[in-house]
ROTILUM-436930 format. One line per field, with one value per residue (C-alpha): residue number from 1; x, y, z. Coordinates in nm, 2 decimals. Layout:
<atoms>
nr (NUM ...)
xx (X ...)
yy (Y ...)
zz (Z ...)
</atoms>
This chain:
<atoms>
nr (1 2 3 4 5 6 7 8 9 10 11 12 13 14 15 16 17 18 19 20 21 22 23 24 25 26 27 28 29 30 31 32 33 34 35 36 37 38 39 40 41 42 43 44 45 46 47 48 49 50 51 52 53 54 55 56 57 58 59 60 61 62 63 64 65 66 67 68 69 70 71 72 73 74 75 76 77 78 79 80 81 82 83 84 85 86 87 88 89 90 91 92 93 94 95 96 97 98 99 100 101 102 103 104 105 106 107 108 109 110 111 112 113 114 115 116 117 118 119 120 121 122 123 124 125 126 127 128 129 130 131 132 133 134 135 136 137 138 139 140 141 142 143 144 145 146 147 148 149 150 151 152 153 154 155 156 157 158 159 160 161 162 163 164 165 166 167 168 169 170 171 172 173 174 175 176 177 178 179 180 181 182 183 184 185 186 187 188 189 190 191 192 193 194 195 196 197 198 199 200 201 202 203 204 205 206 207 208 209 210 211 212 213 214 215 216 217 218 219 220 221 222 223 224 225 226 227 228 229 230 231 232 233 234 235 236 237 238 239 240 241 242 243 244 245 246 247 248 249 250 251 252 253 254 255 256 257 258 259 260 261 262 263 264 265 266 267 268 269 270 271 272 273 274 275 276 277 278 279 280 281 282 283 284 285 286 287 288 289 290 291 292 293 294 295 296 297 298 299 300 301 302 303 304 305 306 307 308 309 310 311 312 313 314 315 316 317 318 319 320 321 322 323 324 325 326 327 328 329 330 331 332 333 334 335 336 337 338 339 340 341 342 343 344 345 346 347 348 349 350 351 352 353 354 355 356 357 358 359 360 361 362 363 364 365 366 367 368 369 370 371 372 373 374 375 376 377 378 379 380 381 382 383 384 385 386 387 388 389 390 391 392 393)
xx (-1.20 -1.03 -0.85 -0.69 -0.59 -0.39 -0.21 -0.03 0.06 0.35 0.58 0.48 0.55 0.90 0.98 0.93 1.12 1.45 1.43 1.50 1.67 1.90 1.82 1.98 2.29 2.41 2.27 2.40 2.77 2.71 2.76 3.08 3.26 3.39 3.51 3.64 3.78 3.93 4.13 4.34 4.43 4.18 3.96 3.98 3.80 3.48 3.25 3.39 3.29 2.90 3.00 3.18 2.87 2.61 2.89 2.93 2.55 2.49 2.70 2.56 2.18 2.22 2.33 2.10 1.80 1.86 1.93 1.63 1.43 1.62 1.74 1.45 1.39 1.49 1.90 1.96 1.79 2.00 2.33 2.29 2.28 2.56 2.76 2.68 2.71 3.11 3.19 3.09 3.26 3.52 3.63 3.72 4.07 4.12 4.34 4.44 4.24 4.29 4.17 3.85 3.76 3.83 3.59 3.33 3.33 3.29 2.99 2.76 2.69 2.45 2.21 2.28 2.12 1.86 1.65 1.56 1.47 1.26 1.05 1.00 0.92 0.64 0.53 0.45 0.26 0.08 -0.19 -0.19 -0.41 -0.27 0.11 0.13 -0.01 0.18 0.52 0.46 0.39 0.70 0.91 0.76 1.00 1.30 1.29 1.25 1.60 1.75 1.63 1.72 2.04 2.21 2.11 2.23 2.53 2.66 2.53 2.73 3.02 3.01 2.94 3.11 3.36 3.37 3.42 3.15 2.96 3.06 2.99 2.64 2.62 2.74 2.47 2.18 2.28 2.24 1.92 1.78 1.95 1.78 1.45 1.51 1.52 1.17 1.04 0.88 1.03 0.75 0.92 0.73 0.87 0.81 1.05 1.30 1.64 1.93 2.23 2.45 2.75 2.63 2.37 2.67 2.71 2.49 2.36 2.24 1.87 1.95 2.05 1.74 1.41 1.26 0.94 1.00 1.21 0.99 1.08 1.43 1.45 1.27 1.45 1.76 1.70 1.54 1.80 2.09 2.01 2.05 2.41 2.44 2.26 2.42 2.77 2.71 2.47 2.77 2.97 2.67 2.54 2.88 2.91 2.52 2.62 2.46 2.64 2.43 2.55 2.25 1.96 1.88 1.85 1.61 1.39 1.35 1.27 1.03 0.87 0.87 0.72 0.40 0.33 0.35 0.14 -0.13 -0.11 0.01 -0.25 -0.28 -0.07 -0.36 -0.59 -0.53 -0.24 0.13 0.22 -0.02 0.14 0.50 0.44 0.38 0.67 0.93 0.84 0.84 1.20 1.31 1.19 1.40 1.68 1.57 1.58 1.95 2.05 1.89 2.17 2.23 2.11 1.90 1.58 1.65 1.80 1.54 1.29 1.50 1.49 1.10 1.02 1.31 1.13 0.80 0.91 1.09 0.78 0.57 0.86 1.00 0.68 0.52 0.84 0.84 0.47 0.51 0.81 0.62 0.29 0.49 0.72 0.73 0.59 0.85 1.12 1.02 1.38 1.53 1.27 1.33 1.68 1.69 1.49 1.74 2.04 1.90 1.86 2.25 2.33 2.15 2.31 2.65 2.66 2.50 2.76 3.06 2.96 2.92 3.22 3.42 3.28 3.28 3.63 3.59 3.50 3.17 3.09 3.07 2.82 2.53 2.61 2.55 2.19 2.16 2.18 1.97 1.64 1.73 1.70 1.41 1.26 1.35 1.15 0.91 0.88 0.92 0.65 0.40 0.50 0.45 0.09 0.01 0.10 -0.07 -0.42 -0.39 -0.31 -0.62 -0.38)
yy (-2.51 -2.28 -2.54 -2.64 -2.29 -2.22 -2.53 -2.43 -2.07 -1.86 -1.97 -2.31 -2.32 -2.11 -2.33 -2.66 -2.50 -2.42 -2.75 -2.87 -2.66 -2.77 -3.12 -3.16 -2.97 -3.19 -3.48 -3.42 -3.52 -3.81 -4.12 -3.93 -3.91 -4.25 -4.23 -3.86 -4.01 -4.35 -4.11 -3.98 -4.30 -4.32 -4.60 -4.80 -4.46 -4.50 -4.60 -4.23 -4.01 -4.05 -4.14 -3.81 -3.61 -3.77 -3.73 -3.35 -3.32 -3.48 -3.33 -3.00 -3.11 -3.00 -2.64 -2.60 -2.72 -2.44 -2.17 -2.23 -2.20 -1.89 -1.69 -1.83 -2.07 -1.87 -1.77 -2.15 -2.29 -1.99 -2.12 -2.47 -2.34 -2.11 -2.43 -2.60 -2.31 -2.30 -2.63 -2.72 -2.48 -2.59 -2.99 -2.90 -2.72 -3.03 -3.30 -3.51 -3.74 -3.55 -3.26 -3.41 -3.64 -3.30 -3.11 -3.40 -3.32 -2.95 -3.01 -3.21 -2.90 -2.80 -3.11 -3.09 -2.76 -2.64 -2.96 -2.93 -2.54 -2.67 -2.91 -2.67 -2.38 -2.65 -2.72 -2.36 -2.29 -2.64 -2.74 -3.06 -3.22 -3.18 -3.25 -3.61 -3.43 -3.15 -3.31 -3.52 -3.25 -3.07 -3.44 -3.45 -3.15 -3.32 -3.62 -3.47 -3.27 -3.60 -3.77 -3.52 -3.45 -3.78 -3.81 -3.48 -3.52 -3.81 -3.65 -3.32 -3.53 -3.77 -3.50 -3.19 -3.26 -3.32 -2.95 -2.81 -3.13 -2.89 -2.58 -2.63 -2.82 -2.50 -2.26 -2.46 -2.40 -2.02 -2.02 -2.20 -1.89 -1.67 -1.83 -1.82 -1.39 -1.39 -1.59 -1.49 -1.54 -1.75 -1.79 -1.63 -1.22 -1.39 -1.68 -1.51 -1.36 -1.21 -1.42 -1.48 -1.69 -1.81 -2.03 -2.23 -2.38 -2.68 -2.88 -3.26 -3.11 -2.88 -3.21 -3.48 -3.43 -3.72 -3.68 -3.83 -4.12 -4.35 -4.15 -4.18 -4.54 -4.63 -4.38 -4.50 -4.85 -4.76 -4.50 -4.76 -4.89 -4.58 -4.51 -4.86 -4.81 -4.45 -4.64 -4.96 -4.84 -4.63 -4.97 -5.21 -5.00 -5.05 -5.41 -5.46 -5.24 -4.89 -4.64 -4.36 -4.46 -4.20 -4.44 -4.63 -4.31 -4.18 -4.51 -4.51 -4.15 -4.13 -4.44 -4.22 -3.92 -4.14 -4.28 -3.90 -3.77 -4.02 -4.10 -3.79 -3.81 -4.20 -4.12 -3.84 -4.08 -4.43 -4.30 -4.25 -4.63 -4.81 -4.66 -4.72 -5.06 -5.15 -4.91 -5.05 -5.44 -5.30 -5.18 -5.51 -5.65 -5.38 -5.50 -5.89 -5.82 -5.69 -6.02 -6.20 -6.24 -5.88 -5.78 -5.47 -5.68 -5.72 -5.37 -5.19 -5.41 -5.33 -4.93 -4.95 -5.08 -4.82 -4.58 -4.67 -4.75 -4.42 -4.22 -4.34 -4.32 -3.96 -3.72 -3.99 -4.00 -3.60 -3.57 -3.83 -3.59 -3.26 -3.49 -3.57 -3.28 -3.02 -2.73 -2.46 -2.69 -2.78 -2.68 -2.95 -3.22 -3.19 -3.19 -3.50 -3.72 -3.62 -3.71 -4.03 -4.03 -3.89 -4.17 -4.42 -4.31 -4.28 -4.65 -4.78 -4.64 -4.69 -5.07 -5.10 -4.96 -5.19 -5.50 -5.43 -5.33 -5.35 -5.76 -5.79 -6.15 -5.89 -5.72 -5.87 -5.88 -5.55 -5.53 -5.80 -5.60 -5.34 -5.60 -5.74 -5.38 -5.30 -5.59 -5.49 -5.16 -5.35 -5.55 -5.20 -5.04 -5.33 -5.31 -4.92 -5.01 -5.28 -5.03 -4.72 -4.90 -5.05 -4.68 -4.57 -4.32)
zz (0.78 1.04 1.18 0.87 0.79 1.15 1.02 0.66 0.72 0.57 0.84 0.82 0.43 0.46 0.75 0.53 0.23 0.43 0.57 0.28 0.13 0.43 0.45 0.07 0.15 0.38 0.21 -0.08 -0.02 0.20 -0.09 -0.21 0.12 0.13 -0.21 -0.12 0.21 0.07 -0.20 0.07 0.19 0.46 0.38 0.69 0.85 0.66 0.95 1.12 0.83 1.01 1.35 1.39 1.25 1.42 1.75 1.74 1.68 1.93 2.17 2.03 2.16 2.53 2.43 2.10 2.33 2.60 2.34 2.18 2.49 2.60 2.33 2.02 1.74 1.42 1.52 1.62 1.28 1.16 1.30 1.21 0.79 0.86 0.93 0.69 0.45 0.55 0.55 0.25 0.11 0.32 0.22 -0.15 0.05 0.27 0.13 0.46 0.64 0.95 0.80 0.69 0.98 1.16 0.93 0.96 1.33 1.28 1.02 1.26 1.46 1.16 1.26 1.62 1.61 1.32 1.35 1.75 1.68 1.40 1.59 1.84 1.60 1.50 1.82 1.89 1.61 1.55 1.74 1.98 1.81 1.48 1.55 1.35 1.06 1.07 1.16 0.85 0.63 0.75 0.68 0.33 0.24 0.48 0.26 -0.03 0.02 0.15 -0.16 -0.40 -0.24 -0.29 -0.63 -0.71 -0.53 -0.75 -1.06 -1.00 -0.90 -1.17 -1.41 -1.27 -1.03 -0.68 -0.57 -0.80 -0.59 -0.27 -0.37 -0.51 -0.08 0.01 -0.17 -0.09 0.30 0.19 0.08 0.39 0.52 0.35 0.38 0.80 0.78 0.64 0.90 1.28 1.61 1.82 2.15 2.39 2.49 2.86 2.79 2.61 2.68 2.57 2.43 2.67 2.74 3.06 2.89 2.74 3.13 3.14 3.37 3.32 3.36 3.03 2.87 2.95 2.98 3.21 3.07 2.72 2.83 2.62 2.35 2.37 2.39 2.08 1.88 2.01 1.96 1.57 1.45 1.47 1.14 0.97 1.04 0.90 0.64 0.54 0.57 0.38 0.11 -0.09 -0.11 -0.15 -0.44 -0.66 -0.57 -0.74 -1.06 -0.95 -1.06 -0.89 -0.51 -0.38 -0.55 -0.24 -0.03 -0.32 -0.30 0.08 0.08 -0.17 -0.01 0.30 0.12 -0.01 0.35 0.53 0.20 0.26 0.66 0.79 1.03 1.19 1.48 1.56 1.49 1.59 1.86 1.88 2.02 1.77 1.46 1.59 1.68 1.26 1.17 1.41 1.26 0.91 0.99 1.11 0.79 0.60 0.77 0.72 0.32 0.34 0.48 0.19 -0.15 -0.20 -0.60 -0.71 -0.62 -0.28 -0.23 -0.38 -0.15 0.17 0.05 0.05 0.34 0.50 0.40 0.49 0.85 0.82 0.71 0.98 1.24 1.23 1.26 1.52 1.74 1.68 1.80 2.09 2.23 2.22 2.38 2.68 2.73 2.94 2.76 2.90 2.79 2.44 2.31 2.55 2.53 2.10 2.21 2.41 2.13 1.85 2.15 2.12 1.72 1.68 1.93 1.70 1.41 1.52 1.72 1.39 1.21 1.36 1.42 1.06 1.01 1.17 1.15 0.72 0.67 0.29 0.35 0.17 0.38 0.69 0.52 0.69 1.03 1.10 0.90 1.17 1.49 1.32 1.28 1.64 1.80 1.58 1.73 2.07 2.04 1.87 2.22 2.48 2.27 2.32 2.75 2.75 2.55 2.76 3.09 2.98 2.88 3.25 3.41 3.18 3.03)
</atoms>
């Protein structure tokens, strides 16, 4: 009974609430964009409005990583809702495509930074045998925001307007805000240090860490299908008859939020490899279903299974990292697996970008590629199995 109190504490509770509180801000715009972004002429950019997000976050890793194991987890969650607090306020005033491809850039900075202080904020106050659970208690509030965010995002558009959309973005990135200044620093006194500009020089130690190399891989390899699906879904929804473009992302997400509710804990359980090694071939039959005649049958199929590769996938790769990481360099070993997650995303989109070109026959090809890398990690999992059970480890 101890145990299970250290787990859901204050912080652990105001930690899930402003994630998704920040998870839904930036959510919310994402089925709107390449409406928003084909209105200003600029529909042949529609694979860029997530490559460019899931590129500045990821370029962001490296220096997000070493400021959270320097200067603490609570001002770089902090900084990553303060950008998404301005620039959602910001695209109602931008009517170019430059502009918003600009601003796109600008906005992935928010992912490229809260999330890796939040996984490490949960590594320090989780303990190591409860990290699956916890990381997929934490990812039942994530979802939830990315669920409710798309589906409020169209409603408020459809409804509203698409700057009212915007602004409602914008406040929910405040109140994460908020929620942050009620919240404990837990970086060590030891490990910490002033901010300084010098810790903006990095070095290609401050950007990998060796260590979860296995990691990085299968996140890589996995991640690709959701920048293909967050560019193609929009499109594929109207061409079925769904008016609400965010009602795939709400299906796979609460999909997701059932499996983390009920098997939270099999990673701590049955192991990190075992549980990946279902969710990576559940993924590839995700992807199989989207290559079936696309109607709201096969869609919604596809969005289930997403999720429930995606449910399993997330905490386990996020409890897999903080097993095999370095733990004085927890901020760069969180840092290094979501590298490989904006990588994903951003190859995934900007494939599906420009293979689709508005030609719905192209529409399978790159759902494809996603089940044939899902299938590859599928196959590297089952080596690193088959090697560690022969090391005895």
């Amino acid at each position: 009974m101890e145990e299970q109190k250290t787990i859901y504490t204050l912080q652990f509770w105001l930690l899930s609430l402003s994630n998704f509180l920040f998870s839904a801000s930036f959510s919310m715009i994402i089925p709107e964009l390449p409406d928003y972004l084909a209105s200003m002429g600029g529909k042949e950019y529609i694979g860029y409005t997530i490559a460019l997000f899931t590129l500045t976050a990821g370029l962001s890793r490296p220096f997000s990583g070493k400021l959270t194991d320097h200067v603490g987890r609570i001002p770089v969650m902090a900084f990553g809702s303060i950008v998404c607090f301005f620039c959602g306020g910001l695209y109602p005033l931008i009517h170019t495509v430059q502009g918003f491809l600009f601003l796109r850039f600008l906005h992935g900075m928010s992912t490229g930074t809260k999330p890796t202080a939040t996984a490490a904020y949960v590594a320090d106050i989780i303990p190591e045998n409860r990290r699956g659970e916890a990381q997929g208690g934490l990812g039942i509030f994530t979802a939830t925001g990315m669920s409710i965010g798309p589906a409020i995002g169209s409603y408020l558009a459809a409804t509203y307007g698409l700057k009212e959309m915007f602004w409602i973005s914008s406040l929910f990135a405040l109140l994460s805000i908020l929620i942050l200044m009620r919240m404990k620093e837990t970086l060590a006194p030891a490990m910490k240090s002033k901010f300084s500009w010098k810790l903006f020089k990095i070095s290609w130690s401050d950007v990998f860490e060796p260590n979860i190399l296995p990691v990085f891989w299968i996140m890589l390899l996995v991640s690709f299908s959701s920048g293909v699906v967050v560019t193609l879904l929009p499109d594929i929804s109207k061409q079925i008859g769904w008016h609400n473009k965010g009602l795939y992302f709400t299906i796979y997400t609460i999909s997701s939020i059932v499996v983390r509710i009920f098997f939270s804990k099999s990673s701590d359980r049955y192991g990190r490899i075992p549980v990946l090694l279902i969710s990576t071939a559940v993924l590839a039959a995700s992807m199989a279903a989207m290559l079936i005649q696309l109607n709201s049958y096969t869609v919604i199929l596809s969005a289930i299974l997403f999720g429930f590769a995606w449910g399993f996938n997330t905490p386990t790769l996020a409890a897999w990292t903080t097993d095999l990481a370095n733990k004085n360099h927890m901020g760069r070993a969180m840092a290094t697996m979501y590298i490989a997650l904006e990588v994903g995303i951003g190859l995934g989109a900007l494939f599906a970008g420009m293979i689709y070109k508005g030609l719905q026959e192209r529409i399978p090809i790159p759902f494809a590629i996603s089940g044939v890398l899902a299938l590859i990690s599928f196959i590297l999992l089952l080596n690193y199995h088959k090697n560690w059970q022969k090391n005895g480890l």
